[in-house]
PDB file of N, CA, C and O in Angstrom:
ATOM      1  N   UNK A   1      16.839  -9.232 -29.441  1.00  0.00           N
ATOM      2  CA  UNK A   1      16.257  -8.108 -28.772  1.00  0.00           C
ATOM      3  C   UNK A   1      15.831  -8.535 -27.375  1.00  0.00           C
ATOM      4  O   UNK A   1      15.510  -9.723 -27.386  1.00  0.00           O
ATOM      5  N   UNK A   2      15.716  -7.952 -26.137  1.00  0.00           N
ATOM      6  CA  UNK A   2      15.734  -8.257 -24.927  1.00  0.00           C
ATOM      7  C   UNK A   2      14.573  -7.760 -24.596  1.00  0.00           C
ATOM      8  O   UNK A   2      14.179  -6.699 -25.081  1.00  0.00           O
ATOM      9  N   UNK A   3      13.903  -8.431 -23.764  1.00  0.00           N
ATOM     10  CA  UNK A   3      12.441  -8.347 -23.544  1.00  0.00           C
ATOM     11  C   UNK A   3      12.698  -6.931 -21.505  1.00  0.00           C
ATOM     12  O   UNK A   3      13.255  -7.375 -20.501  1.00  0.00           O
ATOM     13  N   UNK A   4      12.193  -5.661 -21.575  1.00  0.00           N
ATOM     14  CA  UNK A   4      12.670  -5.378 -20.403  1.00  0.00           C
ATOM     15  C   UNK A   4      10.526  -5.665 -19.753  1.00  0.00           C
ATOM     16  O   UNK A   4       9.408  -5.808 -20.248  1.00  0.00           O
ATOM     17  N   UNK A   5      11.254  -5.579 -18.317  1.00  0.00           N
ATOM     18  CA  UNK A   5      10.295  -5.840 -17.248  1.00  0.00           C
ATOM     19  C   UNK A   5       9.297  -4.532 -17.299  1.00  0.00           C
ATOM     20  O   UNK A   5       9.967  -3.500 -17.264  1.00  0.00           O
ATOM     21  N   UNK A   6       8.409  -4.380 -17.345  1.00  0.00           N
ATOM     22  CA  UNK A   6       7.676  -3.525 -17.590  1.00  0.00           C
ATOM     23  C   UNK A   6       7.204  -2.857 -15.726  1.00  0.00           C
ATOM     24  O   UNK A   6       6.857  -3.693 -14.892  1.00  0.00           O
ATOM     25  N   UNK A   7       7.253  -1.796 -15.457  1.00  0.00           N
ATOM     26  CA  UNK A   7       7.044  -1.319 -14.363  1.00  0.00           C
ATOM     27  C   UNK A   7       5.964  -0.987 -13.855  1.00  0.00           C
ATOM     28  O   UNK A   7       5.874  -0.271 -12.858  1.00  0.00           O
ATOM     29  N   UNK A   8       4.760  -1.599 -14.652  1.00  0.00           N
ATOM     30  CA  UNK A   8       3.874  -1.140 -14.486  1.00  0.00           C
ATOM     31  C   UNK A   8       2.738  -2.230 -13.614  1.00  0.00           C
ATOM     32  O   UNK A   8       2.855  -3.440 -13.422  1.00  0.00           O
ATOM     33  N   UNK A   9       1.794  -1.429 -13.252  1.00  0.00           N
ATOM     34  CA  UNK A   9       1.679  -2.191 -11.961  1.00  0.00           C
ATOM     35  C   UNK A   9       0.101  -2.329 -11.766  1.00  0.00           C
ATOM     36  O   UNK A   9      -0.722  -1.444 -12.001  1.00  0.00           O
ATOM     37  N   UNK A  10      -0.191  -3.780 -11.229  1.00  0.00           N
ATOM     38  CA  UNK A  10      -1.529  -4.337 -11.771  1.00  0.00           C
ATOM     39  C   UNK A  10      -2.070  -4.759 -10.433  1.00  0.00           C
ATOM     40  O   UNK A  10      -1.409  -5.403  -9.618  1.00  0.00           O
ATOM     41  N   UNK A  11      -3.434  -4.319 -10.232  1.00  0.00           N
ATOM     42  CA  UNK A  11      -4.044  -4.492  -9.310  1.00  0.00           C
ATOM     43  C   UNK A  11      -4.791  -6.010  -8.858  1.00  0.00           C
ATOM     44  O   UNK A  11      -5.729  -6.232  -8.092  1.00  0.00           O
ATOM     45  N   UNK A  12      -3.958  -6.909  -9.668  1.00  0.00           N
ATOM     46  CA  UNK A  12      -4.361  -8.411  -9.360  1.00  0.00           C
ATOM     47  C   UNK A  12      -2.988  -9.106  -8.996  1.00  0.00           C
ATOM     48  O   UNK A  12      -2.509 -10.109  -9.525  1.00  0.00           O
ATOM     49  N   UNK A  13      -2.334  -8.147  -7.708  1.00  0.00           N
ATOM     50  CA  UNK A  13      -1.873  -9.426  -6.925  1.00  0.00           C
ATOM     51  C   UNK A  13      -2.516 -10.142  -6.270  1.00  0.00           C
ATOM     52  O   UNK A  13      -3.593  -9.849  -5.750  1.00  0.00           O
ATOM     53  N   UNK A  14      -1.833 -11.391  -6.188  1.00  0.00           N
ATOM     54  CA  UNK A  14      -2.568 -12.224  -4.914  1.00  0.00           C
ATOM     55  C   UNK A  14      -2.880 -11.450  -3.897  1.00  0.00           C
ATOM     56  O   UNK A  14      -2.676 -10.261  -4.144  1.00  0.00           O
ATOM     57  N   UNK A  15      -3.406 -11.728  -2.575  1.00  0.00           N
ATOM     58  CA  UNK A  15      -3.438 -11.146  -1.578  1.00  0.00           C
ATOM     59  C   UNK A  15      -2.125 -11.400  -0.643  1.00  0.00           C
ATOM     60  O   UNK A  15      -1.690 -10.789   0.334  1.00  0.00           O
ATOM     61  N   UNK A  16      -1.658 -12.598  -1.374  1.00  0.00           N
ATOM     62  CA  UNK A  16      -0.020 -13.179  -0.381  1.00  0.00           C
ATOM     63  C   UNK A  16       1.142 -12.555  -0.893  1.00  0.00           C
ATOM     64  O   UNK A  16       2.278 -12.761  -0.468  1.00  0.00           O
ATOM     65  N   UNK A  17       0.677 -11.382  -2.302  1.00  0.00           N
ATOM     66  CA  UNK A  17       1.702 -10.721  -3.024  1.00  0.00           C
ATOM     67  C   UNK A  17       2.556  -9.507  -1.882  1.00  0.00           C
ATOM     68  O   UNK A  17       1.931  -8.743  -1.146  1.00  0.00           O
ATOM     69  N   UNK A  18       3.957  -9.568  -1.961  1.00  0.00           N
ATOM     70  CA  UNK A  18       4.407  -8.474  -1.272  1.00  0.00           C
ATOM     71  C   UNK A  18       4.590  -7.255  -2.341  1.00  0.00           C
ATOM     72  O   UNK A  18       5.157  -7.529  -3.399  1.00  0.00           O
ATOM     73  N   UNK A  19       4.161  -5.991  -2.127  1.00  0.00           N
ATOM     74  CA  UNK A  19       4.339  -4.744  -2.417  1.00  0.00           C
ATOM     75  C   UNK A  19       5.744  -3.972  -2.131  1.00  0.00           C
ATOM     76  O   UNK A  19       6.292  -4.038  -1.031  1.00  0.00           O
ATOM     77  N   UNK A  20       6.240  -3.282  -3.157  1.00  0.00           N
ATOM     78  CA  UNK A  20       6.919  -2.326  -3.083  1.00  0.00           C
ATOM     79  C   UNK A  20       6.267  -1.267  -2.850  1.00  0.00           C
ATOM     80  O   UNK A  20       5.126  -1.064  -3.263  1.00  0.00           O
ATOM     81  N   UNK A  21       7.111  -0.285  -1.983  1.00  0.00           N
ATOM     82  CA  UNK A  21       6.347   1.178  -1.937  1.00  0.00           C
ATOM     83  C   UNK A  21       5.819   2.062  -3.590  1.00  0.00           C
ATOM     84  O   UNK A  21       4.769   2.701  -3.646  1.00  0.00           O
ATOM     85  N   UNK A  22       6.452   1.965  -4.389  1.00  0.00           N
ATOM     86  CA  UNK A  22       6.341   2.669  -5.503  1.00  0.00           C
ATOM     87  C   UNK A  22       5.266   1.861  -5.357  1.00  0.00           C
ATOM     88  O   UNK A  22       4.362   2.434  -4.748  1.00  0.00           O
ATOM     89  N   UNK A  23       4.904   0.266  -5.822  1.00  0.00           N
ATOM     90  CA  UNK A  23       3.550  -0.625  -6.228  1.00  0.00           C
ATOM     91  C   UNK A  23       2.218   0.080  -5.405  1.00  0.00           C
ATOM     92  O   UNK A  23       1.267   0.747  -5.810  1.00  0.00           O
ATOM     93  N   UNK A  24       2.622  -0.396  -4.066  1.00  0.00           N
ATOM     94  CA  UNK A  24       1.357   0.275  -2.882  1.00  0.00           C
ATOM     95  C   UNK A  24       1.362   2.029  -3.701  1.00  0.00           C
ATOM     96  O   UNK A  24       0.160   2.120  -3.950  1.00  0.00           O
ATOM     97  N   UNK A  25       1.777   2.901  -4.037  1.00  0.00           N
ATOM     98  CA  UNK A  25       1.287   4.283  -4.472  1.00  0.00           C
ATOM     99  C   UNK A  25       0.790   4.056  -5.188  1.00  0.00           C
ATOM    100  O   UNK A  25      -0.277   4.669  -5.238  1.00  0.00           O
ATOM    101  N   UNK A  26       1.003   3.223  -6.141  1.00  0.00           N
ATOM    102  CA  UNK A  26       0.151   3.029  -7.801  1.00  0.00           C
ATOM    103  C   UNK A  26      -1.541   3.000  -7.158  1.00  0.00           C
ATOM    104  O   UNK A  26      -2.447   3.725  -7.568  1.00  0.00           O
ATOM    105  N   UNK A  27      -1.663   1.878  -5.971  1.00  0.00           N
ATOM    106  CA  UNK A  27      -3.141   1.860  -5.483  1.00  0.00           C
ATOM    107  C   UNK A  27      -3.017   2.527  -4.724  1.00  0.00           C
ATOM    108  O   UNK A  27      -3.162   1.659  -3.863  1.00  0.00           O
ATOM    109  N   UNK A  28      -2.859   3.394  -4.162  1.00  0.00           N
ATOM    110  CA  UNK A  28      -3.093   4.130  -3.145  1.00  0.00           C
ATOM    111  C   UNK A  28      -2.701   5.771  -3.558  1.00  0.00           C
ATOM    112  O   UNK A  28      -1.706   6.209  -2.981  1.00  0.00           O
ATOM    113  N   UNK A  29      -3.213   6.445  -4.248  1.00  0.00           N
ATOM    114  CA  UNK A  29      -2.542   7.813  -5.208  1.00  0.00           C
ATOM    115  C   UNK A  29      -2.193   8.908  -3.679  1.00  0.00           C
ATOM    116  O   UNK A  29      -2.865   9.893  -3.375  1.00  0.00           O
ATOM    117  N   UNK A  30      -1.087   8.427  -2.982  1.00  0.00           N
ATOM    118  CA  UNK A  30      -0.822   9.706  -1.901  1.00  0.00           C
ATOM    119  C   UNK A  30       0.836   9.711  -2.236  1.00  0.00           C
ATOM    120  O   UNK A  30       1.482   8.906  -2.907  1.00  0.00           O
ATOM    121  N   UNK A  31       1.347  11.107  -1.408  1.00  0.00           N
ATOM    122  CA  UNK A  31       2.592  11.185  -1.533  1.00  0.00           C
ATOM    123  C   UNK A  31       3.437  10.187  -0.643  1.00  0.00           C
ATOM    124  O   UNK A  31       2.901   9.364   0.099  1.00  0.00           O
ATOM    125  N   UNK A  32       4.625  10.313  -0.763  1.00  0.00           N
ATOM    126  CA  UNK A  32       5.536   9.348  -0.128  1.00  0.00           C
ATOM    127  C   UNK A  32       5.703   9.735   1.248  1.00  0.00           C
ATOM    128  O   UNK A  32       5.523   8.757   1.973  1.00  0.00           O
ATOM    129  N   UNK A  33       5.937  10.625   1.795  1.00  0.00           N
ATOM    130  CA  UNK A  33       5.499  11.579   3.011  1.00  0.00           C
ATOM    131  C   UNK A  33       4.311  11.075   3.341  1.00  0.00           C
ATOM    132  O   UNK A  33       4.061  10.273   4.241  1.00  0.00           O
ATOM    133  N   UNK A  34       3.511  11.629   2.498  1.00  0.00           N
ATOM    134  CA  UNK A  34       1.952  10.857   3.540  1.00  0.00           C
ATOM    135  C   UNK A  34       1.837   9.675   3.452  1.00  0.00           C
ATOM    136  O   UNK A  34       1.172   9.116   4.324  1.00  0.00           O
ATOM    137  N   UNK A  35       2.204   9.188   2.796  1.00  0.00           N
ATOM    138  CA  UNK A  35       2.194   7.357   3.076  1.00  0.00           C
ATOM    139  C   UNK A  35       3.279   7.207   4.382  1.00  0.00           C
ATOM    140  O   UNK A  35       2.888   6.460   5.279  1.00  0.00           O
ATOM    141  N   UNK A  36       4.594   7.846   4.562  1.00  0.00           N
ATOM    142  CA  UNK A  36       5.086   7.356   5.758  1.00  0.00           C
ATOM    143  C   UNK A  36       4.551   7.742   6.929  1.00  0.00           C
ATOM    144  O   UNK A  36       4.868   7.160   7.967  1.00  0.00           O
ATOM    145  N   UNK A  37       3.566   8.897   6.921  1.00  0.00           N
ATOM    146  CA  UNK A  37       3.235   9.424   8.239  1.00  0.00           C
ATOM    147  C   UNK A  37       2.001   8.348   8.377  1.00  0.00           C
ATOM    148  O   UNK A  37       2.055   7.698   9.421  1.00  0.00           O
ATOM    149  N   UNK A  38       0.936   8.056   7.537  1.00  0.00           N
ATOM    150  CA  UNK A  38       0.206   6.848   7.484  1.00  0.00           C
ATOM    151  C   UNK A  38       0.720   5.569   8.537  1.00  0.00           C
ATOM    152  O   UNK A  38       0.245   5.154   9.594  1.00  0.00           O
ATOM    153  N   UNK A  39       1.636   5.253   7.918  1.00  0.00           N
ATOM    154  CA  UNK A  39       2.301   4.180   8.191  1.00  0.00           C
ATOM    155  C   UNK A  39       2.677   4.119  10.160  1.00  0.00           C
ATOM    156  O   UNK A  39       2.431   3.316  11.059  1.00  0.00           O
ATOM    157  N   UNK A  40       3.364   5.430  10.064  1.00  0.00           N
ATOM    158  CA  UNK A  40       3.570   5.648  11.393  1.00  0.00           C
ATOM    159  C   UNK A  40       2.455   5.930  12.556  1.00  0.00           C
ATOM    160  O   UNK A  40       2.651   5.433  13.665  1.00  0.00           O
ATOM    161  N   UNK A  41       1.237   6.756  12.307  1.00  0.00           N
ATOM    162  CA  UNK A  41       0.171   6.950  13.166  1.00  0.00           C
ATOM    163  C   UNK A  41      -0.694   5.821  13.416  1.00  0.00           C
ATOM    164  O   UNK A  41      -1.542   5.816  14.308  1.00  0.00           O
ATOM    165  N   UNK A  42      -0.340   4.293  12.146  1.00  0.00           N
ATOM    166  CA  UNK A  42      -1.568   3.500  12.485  1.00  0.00           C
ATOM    167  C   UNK A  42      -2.603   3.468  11.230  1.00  0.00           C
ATOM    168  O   UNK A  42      -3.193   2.485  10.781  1.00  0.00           O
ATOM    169  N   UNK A  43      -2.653   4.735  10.817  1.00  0.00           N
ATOM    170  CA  UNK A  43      -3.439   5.127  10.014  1.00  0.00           C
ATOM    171  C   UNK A  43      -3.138   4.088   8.345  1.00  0.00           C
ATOM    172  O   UNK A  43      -4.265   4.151   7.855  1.00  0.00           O
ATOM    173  N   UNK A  44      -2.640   3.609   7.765  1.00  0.00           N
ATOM    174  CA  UNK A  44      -2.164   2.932   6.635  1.00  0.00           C
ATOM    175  C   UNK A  44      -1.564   1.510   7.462  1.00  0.00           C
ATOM    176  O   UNK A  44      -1.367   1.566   8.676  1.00  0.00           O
ATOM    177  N   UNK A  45      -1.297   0.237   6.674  1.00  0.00           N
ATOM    178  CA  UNK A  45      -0.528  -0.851   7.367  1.00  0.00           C
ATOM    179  C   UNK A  45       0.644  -0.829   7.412  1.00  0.00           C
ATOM    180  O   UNK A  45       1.323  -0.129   6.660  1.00  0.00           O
ATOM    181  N   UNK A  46       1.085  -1.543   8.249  1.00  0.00           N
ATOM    182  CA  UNK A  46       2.553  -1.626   8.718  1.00  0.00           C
ATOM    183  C   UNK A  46       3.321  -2.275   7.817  1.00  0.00           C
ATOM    184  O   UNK A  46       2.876  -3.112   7.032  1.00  0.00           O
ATOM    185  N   UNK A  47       5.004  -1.770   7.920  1.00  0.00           N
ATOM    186  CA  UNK A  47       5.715  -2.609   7.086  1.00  0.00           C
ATOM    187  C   UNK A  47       6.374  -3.720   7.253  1.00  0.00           C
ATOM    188  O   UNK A  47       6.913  -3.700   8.359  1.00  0.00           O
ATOM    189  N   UNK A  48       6.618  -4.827   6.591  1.00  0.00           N
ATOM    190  CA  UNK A  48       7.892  -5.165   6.488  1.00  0.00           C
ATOM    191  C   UNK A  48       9.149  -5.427   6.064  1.00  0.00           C
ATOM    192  O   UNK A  48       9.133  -5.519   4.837  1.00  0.00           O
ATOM    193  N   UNK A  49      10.723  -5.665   6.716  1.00  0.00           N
ATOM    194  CA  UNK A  49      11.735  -5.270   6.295  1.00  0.00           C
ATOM    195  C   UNK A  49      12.011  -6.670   5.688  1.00  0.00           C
ATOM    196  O   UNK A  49      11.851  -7.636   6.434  1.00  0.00           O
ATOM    197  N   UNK A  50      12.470  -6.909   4.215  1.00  0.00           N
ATOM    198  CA  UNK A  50      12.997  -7.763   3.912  1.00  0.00           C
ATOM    199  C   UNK A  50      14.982  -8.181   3.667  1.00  0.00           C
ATOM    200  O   UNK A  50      15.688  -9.126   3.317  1.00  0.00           O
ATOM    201  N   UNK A  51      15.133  -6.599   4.181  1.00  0.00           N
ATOM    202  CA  UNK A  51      16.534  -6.613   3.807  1.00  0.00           C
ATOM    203  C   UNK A  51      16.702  -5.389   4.581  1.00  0.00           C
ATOM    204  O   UNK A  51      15.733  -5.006   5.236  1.00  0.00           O
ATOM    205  N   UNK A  52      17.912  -4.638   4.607  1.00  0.00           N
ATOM    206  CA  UNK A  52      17.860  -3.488   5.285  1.00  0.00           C
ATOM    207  C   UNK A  52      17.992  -2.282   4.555  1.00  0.00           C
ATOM    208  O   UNK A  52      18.432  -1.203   4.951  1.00  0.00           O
ATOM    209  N   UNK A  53      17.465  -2.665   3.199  1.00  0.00           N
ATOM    210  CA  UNK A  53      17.028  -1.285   1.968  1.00  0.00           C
ATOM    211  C   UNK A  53      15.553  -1.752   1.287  1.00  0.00           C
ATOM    212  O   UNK A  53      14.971  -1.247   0.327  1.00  0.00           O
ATOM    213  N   UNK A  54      15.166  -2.876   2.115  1.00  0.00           N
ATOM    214  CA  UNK A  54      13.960  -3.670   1.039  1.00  0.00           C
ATOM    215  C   UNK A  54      12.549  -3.662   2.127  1.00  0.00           C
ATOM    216  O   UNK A  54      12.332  -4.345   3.128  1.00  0.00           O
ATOM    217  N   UNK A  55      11.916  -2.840   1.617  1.00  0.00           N
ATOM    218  CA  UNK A  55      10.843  -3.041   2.615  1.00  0.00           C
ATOM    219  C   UNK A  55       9.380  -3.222   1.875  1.00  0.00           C
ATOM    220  O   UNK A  55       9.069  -2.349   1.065  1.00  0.00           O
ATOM    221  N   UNK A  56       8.787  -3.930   2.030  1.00  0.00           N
ATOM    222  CA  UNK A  56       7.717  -4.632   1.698  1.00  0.00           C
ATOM    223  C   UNK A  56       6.363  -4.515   2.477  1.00  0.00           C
ATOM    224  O   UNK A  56       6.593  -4.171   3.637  1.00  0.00           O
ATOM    225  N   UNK A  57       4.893  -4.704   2.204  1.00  0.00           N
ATOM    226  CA  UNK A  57       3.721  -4.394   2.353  1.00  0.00           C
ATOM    227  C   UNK A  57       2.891  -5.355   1.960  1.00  0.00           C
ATOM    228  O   UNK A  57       2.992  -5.582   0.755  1.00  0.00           O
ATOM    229  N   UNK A  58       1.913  -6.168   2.662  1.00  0.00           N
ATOM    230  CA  UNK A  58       1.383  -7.470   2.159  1.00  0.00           C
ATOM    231  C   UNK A  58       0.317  -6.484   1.287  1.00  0.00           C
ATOM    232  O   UNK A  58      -0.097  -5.365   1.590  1.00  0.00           O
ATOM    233  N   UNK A  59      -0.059  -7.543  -0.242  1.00  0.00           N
ATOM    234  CA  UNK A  59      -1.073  -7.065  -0.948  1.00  0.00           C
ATOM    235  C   UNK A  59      -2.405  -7.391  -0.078  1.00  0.00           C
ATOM    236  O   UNK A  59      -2.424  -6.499   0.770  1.00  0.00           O
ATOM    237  N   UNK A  60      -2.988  -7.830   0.028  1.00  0.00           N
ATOM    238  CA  UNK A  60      -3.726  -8.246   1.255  1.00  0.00           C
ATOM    239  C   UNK A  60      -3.943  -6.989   1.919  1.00  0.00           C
ATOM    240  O   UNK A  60      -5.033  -6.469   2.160  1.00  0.00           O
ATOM    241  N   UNK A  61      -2.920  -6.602   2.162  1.00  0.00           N
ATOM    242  CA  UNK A  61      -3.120  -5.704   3.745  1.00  0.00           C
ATOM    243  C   UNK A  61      -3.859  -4.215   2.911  1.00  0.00           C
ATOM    244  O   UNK A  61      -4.908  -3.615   3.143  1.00  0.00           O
ATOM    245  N   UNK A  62      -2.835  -4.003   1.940  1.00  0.00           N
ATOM    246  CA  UNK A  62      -3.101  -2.977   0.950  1.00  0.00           C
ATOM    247  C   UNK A  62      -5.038  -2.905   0.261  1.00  0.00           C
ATOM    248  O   UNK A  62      -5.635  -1.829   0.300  1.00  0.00           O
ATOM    249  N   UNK A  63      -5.667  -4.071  -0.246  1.00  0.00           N
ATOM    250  CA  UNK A  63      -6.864  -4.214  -0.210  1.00  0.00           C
ATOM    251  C   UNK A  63      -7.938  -3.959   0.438  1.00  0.00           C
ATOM    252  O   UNK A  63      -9.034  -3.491   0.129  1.00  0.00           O
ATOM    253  N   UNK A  64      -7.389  -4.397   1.539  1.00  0.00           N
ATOM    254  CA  UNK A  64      -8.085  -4.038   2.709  1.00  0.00           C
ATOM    255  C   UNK A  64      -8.356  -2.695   3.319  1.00  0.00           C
ATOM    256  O   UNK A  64      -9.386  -2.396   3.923  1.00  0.00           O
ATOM    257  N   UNK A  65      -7.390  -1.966   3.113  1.00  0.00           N
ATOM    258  CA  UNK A  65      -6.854  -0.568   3.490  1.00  0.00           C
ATOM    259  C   UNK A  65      -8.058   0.200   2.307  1.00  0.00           C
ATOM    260  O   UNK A  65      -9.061   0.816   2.665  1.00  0.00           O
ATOM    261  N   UNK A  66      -7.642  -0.034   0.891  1.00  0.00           N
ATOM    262  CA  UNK A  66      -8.802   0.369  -0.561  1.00  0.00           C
ATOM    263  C   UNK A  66     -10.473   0.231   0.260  1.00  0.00           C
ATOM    264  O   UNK A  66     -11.333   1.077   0.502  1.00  0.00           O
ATOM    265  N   UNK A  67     -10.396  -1.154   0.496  1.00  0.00           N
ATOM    266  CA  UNK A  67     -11.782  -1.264   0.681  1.00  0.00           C
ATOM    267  C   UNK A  67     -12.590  -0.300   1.495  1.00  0.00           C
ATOM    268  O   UNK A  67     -13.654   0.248   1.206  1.00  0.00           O
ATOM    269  N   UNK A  68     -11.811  -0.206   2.642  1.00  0.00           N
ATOM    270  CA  UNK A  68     -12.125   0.477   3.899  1.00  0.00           C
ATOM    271  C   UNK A  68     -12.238   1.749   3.655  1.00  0.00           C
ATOM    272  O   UNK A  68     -13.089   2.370   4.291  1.00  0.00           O
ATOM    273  N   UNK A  69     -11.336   2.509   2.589  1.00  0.00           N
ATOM    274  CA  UNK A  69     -11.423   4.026   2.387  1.00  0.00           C
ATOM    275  C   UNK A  69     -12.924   4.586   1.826  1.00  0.00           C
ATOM    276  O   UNK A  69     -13.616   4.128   0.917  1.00  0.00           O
ATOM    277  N   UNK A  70     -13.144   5.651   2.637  1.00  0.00           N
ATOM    278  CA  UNK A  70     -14.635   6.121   2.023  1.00  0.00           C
ATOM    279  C   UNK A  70     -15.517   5.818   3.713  1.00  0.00           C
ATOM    280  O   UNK A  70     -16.425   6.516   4.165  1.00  0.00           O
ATOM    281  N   UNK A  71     -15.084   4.953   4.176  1.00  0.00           N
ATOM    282  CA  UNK A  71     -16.255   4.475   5.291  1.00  0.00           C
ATOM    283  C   UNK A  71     -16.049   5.254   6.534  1.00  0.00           C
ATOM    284  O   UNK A  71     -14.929   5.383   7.027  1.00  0.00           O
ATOM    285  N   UNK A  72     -17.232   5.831   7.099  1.00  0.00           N
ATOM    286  CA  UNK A  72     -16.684   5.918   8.427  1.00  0.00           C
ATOM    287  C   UNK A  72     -16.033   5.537   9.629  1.00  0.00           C
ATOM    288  O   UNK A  72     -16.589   4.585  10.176  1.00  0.00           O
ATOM    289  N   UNK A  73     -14.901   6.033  10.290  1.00  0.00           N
ATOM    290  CA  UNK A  73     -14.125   5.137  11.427  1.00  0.00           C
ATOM    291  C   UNK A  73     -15.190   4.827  12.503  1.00  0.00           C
ATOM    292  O   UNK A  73     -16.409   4.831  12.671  1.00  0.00           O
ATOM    293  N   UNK A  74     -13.846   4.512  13.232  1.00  0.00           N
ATOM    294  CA  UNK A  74     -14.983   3.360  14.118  1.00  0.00           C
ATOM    295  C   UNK A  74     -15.864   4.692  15.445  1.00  0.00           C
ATOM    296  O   UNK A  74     -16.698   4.338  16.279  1.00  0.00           O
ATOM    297  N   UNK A  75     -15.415   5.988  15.285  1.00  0.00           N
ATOM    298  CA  UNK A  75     -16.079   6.464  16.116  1.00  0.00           C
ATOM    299  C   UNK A  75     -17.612   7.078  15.397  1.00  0.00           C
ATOM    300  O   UNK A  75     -18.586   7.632  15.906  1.00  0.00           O
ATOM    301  N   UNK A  76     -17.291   6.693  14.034  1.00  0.00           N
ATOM    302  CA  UNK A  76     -18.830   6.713  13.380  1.00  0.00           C
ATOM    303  C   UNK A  76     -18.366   8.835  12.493  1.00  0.00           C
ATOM    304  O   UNK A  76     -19.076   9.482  11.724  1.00  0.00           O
ATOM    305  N   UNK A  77     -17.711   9.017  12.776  1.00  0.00           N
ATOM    306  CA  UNK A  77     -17.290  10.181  12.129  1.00  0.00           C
ATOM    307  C   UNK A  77     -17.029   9.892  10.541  1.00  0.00           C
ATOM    308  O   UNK A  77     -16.443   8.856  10.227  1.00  0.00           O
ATOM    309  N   UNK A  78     -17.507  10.900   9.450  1.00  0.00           N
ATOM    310  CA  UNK A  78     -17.410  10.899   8.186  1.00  0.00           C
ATOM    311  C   UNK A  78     -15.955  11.335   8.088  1.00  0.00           C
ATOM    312  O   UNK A  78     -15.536  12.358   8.630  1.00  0.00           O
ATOM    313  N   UNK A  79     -14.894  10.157   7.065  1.00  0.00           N
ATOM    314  CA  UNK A  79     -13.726  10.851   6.544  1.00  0.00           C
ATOM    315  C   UNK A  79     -13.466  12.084   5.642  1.00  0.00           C
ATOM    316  O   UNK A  79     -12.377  12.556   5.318  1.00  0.00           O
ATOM    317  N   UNK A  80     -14.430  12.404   5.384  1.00  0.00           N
ATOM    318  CA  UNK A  80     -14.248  13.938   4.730  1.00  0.00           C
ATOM    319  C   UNK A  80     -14.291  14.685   5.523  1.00  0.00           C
ATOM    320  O   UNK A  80     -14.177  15.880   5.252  1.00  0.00           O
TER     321      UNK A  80
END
């Protein structure tokens, strides 16, 4: 019997772990759309390309991003 990879996705990567986009949604519950417009304004971290269909997201960066949500930006304005 063959053991399959389970897809499911655990919030104890390293911080040196690279993310798949599906992984980064698991922590981050937004659509794929708003994660790319994120991505693009600045607003979410940047990517990188590991291949030219493979694009990747440091876990690290992703943590950081969690932590920060909830706080006010830097002009002192509430995110709600």
């Amino acid at each position: 019997m063959s053991q399959r990879k389970s897809n499911c996705v655990s919030a104890d990567y390293p911080p040196a772990a690279l993310l798949r986009l599906e992984q980064v949604l698991t922590l981050v519950p937004v659509s794929k759309s708003s994660w790319w417009l994120g991505v693009k304004t600045g607003r979410f971290p940047r990517s990188f390309k590991l291949g030219r269909r493979t694009t990747v997201w440091r876990a690290a960066d992703i943590y950081k991003l969690i932590d920060g949500l909830g706080q006010p930006d830097a002009h002192g304005d509430d995110p709600r």
